[in-house]
KEBAVEX-650847 format. One record per residue (C-alpha): x, y, z. Coordinates in steps of 0.001 Angstrom, whole numbers, padded with zeros to 6 digits, always signed. Each point is the difference from the previous one (the first is absolute). Layout:
XYZ
...
% end
This chain:
+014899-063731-020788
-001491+001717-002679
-003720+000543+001725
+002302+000996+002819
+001378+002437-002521
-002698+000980-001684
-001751+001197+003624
+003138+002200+000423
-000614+001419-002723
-003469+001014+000116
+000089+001109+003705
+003469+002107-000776
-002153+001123-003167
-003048+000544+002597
+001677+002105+002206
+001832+001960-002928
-003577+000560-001052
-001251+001520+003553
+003291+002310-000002
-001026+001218-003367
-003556+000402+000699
+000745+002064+003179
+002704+002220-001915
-002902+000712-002514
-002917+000900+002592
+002319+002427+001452
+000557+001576-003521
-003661+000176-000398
-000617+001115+003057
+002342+002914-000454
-001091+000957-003138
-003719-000046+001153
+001183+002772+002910
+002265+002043-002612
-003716+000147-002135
-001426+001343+002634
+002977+002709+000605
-000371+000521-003272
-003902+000438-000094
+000455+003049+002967
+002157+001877-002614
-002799+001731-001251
-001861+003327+001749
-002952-001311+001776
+001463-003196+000956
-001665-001555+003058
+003954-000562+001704
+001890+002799-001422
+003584+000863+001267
+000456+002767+002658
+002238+002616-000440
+001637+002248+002517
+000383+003943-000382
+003163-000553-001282
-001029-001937-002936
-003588+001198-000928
+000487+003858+001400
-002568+001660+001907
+000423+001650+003783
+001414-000901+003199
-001227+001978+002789
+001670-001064+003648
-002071+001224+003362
+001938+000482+003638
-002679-001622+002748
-000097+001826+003530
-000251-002446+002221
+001412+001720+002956
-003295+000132+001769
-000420-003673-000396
+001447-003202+002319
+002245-001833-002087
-002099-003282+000027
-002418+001638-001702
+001575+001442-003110
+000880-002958-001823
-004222-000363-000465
-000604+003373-000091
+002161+000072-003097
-001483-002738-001840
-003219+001811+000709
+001582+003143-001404
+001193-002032-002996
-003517-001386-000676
-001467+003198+000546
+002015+001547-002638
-000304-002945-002507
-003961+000521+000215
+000410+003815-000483
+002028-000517-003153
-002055-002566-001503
-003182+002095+000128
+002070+002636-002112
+000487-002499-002432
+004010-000532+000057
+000826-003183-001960
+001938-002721+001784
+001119+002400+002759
+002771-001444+002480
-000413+001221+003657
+002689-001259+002559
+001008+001116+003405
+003674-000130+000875
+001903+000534+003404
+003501+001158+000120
+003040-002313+000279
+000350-001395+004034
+003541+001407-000073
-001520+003973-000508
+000545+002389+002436
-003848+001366-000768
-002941-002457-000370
-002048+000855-002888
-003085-000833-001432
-000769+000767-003814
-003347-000994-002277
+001647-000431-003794
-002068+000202-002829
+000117-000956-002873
-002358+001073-003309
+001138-001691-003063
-001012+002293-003269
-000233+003350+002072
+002766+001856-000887
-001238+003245+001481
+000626+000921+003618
-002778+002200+000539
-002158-002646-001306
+001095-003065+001996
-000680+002236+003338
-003365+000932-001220
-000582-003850-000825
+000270+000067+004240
-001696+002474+000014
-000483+001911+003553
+001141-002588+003107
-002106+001810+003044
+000769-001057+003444
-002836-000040+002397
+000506+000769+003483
-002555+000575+003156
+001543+001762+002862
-001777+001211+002966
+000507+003400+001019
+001093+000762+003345
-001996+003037+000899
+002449+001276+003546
+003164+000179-002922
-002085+000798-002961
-001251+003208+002381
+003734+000959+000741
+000954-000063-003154
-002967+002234-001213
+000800+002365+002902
+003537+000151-001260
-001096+001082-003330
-002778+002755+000962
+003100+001159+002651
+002739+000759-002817
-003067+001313-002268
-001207+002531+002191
+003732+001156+001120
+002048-000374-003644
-003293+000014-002120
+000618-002148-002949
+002649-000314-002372
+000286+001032-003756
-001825-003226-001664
-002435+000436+002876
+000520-003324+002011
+001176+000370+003439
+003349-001068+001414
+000459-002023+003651
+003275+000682-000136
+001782-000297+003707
-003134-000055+002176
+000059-002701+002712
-002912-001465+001704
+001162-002035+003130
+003338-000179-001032
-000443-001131-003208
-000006+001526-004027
-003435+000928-000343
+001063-001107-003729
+000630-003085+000996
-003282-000729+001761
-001643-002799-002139
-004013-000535+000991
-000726-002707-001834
+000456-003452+001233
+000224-002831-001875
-002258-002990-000064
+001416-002330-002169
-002967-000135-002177
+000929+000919-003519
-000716-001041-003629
+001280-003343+000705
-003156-001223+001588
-002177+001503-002851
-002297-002258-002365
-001951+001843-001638
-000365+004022-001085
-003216+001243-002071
-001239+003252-000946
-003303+001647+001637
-002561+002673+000339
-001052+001364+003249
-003662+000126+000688
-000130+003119+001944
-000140-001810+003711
+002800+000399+002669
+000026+003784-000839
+001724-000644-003271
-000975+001417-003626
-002023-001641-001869
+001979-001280-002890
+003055+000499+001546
+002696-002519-001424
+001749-002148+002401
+001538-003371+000119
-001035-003130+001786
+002507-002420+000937
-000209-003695+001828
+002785-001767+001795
+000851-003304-000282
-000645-002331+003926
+003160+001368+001430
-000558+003753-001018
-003643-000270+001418
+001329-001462+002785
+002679+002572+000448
-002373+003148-001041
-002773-001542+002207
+002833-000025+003439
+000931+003386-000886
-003319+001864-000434
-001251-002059+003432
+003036+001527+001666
+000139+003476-000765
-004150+000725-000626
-000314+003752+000040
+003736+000552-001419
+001123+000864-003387
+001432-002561-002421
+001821+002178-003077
+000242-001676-003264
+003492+000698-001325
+000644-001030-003954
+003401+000430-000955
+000892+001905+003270
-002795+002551-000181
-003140+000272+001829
-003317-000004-002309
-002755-000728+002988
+000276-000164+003704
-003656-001429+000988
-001002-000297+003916
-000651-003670+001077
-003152+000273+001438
-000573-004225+000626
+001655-002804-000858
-000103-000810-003789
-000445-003872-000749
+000464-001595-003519
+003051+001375-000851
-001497+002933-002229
+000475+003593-000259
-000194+003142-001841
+002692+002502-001648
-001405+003358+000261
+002118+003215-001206
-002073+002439-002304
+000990-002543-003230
-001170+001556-003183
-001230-003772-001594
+002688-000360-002373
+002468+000005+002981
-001982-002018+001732
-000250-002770-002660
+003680+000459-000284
+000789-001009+003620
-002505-002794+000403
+001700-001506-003092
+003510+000086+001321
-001397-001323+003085
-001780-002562-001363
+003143-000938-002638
+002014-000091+003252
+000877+002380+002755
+003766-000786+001195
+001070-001445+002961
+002985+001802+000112
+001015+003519-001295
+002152-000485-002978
+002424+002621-002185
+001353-000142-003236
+003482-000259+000027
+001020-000705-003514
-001144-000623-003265
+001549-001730-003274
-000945+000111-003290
+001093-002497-002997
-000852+000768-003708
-001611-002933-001889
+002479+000331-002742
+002763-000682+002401
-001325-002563+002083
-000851-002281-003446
+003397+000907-001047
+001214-001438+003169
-002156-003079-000360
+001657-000245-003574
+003232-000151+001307
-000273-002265+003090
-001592-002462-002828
+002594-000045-002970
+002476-000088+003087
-001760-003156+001431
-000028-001880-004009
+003457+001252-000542
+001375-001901+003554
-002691-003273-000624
+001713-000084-003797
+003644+000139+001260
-000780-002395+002681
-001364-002512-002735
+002715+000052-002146
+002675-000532+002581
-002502-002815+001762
-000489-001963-003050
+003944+000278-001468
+001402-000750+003449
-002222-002547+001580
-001677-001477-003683
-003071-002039+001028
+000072+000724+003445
+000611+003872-001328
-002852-000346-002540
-002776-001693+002989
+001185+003407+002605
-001055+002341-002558
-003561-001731-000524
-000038-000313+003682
+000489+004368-000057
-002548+000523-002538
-002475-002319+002230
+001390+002150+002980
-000572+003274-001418
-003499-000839-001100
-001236-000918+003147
+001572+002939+001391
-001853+002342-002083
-003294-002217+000544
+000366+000828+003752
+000709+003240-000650
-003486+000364-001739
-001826-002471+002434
+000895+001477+003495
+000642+002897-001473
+003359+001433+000555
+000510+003707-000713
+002849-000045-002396
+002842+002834+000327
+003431+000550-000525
+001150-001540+002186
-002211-002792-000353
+001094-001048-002895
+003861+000200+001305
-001546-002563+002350
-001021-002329-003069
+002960+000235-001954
+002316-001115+003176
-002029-002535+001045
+000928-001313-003793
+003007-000351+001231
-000467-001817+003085
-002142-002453-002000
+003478-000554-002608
+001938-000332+002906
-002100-002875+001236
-000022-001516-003508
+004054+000419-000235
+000417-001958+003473
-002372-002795-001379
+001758-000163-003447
+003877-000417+001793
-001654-002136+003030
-000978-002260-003350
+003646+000104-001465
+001163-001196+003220
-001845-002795+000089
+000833-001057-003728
+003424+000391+000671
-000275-002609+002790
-001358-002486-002660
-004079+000185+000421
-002039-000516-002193
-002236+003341-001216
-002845-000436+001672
+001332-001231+002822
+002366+003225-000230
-002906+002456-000407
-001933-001409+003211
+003357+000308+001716
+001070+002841-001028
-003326+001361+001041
-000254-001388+003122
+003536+001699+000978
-000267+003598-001355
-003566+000403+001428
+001624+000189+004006
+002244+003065-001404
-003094+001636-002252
-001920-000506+002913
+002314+001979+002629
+000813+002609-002728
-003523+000917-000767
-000822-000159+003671
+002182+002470+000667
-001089+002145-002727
-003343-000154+001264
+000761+000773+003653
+001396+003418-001793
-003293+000048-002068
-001792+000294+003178
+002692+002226+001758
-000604+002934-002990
-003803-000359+000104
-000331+000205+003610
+002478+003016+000909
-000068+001870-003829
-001871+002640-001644
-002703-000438-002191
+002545-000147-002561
+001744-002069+001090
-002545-002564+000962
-001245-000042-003563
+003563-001665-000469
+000048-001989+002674
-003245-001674-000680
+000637-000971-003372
+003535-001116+000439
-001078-002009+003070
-002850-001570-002396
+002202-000865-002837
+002316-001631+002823
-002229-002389+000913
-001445-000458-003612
+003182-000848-001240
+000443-002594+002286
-002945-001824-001236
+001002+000524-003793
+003640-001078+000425
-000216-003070+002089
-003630-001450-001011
-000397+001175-003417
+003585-000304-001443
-000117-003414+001947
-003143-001119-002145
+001304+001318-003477
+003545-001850+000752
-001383-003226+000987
-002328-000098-003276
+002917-000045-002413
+000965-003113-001855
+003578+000014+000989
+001896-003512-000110
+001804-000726+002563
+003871+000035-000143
-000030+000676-003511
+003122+002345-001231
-003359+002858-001398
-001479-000252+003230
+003083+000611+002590
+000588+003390-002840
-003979+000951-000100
+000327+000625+003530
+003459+000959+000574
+001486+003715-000062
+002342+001929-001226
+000456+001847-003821
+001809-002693-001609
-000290-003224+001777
% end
């Protein structure tokens, strides 16, 4: 009896030993991840946090896309291209950490729109932040029909010769028909579908004094990428001895004859450039002509004394809720209590350590996020501390009752927090930049407080030294102010 005894008691002191031991590498663990939270603090840090206009200040320009002239299959790429474009253009200009995102409007508007939002953390001045863009050309080629071009032209020498021209000295259409038609209206360009899209590459040159150009002259080169030379290549075959107008931003700097087909997918930019503006355009080219003609529609500007005053706040608000949280955990549910709140702490540091690792752009909203999804994680803890009641009431033993009582809250966590997460997804998919900044990190500390409610407060439970059916034990991990 006694070795039978004695090999109870070493494997119950065994296994008491492995609980302990797991309870303790999750401690270390944690505290080797809130070192390395703490290491980012600093400036320079390799995983700093991100912060949103809201918190660090700076600009927040927002950009309406045409994209009437384009099938709707092709926009969603054409955007991302825009996006990238954009991002490229900034980050020459040397914009720290900008944020460049393109949103659509909500499926139940009346109007489909497109917008480019971005966001430059530290400028504060509006004028600035556009300049960081700088100019956004948009490079067209158009062939000219000569039969309506030559209408038009007639049009215009007609109401000169008979009205002579007006006060500014520019000459009016006004109601003149040709064929039945506006001759304002007439249109003689036709477009090709070859724009800055297709461009890869735009450099600077010097004309050698061939092709009955001036020496010297300043022009640009440019190369397409194997669908523009495709696409220029089928065009110039086509229409040999037509004219193909170069339009940037809607107005016509060159309108060369095609005299053969050009292969290779290059070409040149020719418009009496001084060099300066020449060098201008072939580096907005180069840094990215856009796909799509964009407008500003808005801008926003945040201080950096308000946004760190808002940071302040959504902190101390965050400590104040975690504090009163702690004290009613630990005087309500005792040991159970006292285990939830280290399960929190453990929570909230790998919270921030994803926030630093992924990296999450921190806002207002963000951090409304965090502190609620504190809450769901005390909820969880709350239905695993009464779920353990229960089963001490019924006469258990505690560790029976703490595998129980785990085992039974975890189908109503899990249903809970699968809702939550359905409405995670919900916000992020159909919201606002705003509000996906919530969504994301409320739908992260969802599923993150999941793992630190039922697999962490499980381990630190299980490792304490509680007897079973002992009088201490039954009020350790009972409830309640006074009993």
């Amino acid at each position: 009896m006694t070795d039978k005894n004695n090999t109870g008691v070493v494997s119950e002191g065994t296994e008491l030993f492995i609980r302990m031991f797991r309870a303790i590498l999750v401690v270390a663990i944690t505290g080797a991840i809130a070192y390395f939270v703490y290491g980012n603090l600093h400036g320079g840090a390799r995983f700093p946090f991100k912060y949103g206009l809201d918190l660090a200040g700076g600009s927040q320009l927002t950009y309406t896309a045409d994209v009437s002239k384009i099938a709707p299959s092709d926009v969603p790429a054409l955007m991302e291209v825009l996006r990238q474009v954009i991002e490229k253009r900034i980050n020459v200009f040397g914009v720290s950490e900008p944020n460049v995102q393109v949103e659509e409007s909500s499926v139940v508007a009346s109007d489909k729109a497109h917008r480019l939002i971005i966001e430059l953390p530290g400028v504060t001045d509006v004028n600035k932040a556009i300049d960081s863009i700088g100019k956004t050309p948009l490079l067209e080629f158009k062939l000219i029909d000569a039969k309506i071009a030559a209408e038009k032209q007639a049009a215009v020498s007609l109401v000169a010769s008979s009205t002579g021209k007006n006060a500014n000295g520019s000459t009016t259409i006004g109601n003149i028909t040709v064929n039945g038609a506006s001759a304002a209206d007439l249109d003689p360009y036709v477009d090709t579908g070859l724009t800055g899209r297709y461009l890869k590459t735009a450099s600077l040159e010097f004309t050698g004094g061939n092709g009955g150009r001036i020496a010297g002259e300043a022009i640009v080169s440019i190369v397409f990428n194997d669908e523009g030379a495709a696409l220029f290549e089928k065009i110039t075959r086509e229409h040999t001895g037509e004219n193909l107008a170069i339009f940037l931003d809607g107005e016509v700097i060159s309108a060369p004859r095609i005299n053969e087909a050009i292969t290779g997918g290059k070409a040149v930019i020719s418009g009496n450039f001084k060099p300066e503006e020449a060098k201008a355009l072939a580096q907005n080219l180069s840094f990215g002509a856009l796909p799509v003609p964009i407008e500003l529609a808005s801008t926003q500007t945040i201080g950096g004394a308000l946004g760190a005053e808002a940071l302040g706040q959504g902190v101390r608000a965050g400590v104040i809720g975690f504090i009163l949280l702690s004290i009613f955990m630990i005087l309500w549910y005792r040991v159970p209590g006292i285990v939830a709140v280290i399960a929190l702490s453990i929570y909230v540091v790998l919270m921030l350590a994803l926030f630093q690792l992924i990296p999450v752009v921190m806002t207002a909203a963000g951090i409304a996020g965090l502190i609620l999804s504190i809450g769901l994680a005390v909820d969880a803890n709350v239905l695993i501390a009464e779920r353990i009641k229960e089963e001490l009431i019924a006469g258990k033993d505690v560790q029976h009752a703490i595998s129980e009582g785990f085992a039974r809250a975890w189908l109503a966590i899990r249903d809970s927090n699968t809702a939550h997460i359905i409405a995670a997804v919900v916000l992020f998919w159909f919201g606002t930049s705003l509000i996906k900044g919530f969504a994301l990190v409320f739908g992260l500390g969802v599923v993150v407080s999941m793992l630190s409610a039922i697999t962490i407060s499980r381990t630190l439970l299980l490792a304490l030294p509680l007897k079973a059916n002992t009088k201490v034990g039954h009020f350790l991990m009972g409830s309640g102010f006074f009993k």
